[in-house]
C-alpha positions in Angstrom: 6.1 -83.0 30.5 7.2 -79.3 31.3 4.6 -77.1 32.6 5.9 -75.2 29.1 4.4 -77.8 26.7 2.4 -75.8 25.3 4.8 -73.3 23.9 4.1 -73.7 19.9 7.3 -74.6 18.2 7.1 -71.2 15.9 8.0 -69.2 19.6 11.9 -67.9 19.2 12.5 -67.4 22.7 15.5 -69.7 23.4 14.0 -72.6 25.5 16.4 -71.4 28.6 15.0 -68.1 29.0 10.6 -69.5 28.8 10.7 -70.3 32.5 11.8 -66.3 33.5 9.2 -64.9 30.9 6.9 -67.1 32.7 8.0 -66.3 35.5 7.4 -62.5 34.7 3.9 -62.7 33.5 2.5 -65.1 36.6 3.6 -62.4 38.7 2.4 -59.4 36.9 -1.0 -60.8 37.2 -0.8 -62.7 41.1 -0.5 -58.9 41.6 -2.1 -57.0 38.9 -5.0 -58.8 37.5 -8.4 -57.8 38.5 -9.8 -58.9 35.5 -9.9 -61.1 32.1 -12.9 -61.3 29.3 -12.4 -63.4 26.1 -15.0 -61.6 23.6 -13.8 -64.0 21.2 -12.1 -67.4 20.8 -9.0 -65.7 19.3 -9.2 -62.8 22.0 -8.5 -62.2 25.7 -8.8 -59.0 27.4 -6.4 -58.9 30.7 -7.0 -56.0 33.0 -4.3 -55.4 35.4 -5.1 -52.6 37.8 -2.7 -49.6 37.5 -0.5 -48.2 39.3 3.4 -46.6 39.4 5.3 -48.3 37.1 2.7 -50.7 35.7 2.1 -49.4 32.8 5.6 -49.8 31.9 6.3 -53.3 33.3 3.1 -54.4 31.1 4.9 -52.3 27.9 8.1 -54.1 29.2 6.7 -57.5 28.5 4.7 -57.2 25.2 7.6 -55.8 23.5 9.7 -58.6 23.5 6.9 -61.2 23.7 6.0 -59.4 20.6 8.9 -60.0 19.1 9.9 -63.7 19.6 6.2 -64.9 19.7 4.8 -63.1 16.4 1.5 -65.3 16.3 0.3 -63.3 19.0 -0.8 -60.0 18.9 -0.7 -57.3 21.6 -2.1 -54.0 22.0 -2.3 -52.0 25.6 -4.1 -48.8 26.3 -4.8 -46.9 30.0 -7.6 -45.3 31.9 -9.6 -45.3 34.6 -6.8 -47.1 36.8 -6.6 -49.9 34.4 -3.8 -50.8 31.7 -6.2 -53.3 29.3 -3.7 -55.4 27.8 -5.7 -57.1 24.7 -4.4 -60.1 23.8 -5.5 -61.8 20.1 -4.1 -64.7 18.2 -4.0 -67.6 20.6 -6.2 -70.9 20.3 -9.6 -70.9 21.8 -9.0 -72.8 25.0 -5.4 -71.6 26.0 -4.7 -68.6 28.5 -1.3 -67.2 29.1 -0.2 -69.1 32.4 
């Protein structure tokens, strides 16, 4: 079984390209992440500290995660040296890996 199992069948991001999207978000937070909270079942808040360009790499990946992966829902604000990236629609027990 591929460490990308768990991909839900309704994701449109050709099968190919899963591994560099991945890819993209394991290292935004091995770098990034100083924290994560899930208020809710259906909600994680990621906080990856700020910085040059971050706010922009984080914009960078929603977009198009937002587009091929519409049962998830994005919404990203700054301050305080942070760039909370909230994260809603997945199932309780699942994290973005």
């Amino acid at each position: 079984m591929s460490e990308l199992a768990w991909v839900p069948r309704s994701c449109t991001l050709p099968t190919e390209e899963r591994p560099l999207r991945a890819a993209q978000w394991d290292a935004l937070f091995f770098e990034r992440l100083i924290s994560l909270l899930r208020p809710q079942s259906l909600h994680l808040r990621l906080d990856p500290a700020g910085g040059e360009g971050v706010e922009d790499r984080v914009r960078d990946l929603v977009e198009p995660e937002s587009g091929c992966c519409s049962f998830f829902t994005f919404a990203t604000t700054t301050g305080q040296g942070l760039v909370p990236l909230s994260h809603g629609g997945i199932r309780a027990g699942r994290a973005l890996t």
